[in-house]
C-alpha positions in Angstrom: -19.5 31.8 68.1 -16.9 34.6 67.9 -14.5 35.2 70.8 -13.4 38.5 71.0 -12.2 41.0 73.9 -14.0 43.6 75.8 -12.3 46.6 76.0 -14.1 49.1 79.0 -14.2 52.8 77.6 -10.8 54.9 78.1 -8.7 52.2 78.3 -5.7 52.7 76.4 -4.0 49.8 74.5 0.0 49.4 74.2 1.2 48.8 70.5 1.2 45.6 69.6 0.0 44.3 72.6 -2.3 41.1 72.7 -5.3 40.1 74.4 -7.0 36.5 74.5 -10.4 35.6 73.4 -12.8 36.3 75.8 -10.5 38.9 78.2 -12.3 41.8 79.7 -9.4 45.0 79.3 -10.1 46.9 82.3 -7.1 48.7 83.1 -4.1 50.1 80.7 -1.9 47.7 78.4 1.7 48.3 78.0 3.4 47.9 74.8 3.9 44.1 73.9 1.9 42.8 77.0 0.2 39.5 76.8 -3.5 39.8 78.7 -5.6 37.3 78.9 -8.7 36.8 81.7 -11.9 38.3 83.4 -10.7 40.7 84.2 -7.6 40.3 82.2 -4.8 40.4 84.0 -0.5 40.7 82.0 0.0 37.4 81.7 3.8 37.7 79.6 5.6 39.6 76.8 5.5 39.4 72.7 8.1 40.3 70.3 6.9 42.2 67.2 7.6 38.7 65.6 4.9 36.9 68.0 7.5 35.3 70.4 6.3 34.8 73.7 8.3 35.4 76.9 7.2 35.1 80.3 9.4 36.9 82.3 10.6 41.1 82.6 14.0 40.1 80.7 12.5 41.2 77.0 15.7 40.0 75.1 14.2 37.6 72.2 15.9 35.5 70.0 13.7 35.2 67.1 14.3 39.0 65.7 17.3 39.6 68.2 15.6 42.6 69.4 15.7 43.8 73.3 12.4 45.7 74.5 12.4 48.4 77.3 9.4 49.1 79.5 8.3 51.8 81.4 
């Protein structure tokens, strides 16, 4: 069985955000947001490299890069 995400019509998706298997994208996703759930709900943050953070801080280690949102 595939698991993929349902994305309701005129949502608009964030670059390189992610979504888990099985979400349900109701609402707008910011850049690099995490989503995961029914509905899906921001859940953290990923670097362009695929490392996870959880809280608003957006400094990463792996590619030394800081994010800005908004």
């Amino acid at each position: 069985m595939e698991r993929i995400a349902t994305v309701i019509c005129g949502t608009t998706i964030g670059a390189w955000a992610f979504s888990a298997a099985g979400a349900v994208i109701r609402y707008d996703v910011p850049v690099y947001a995490i989503m995961a759930g029914v509905p899906a709900k921001q859940i953290g943050w990923m670097c362009l490299w695929g490392e996870k953070h959880d809280d608003n801080t957006l400094s990463f280690e792996f590619c030394h890069r800081k994010y800005v949102t908004g």
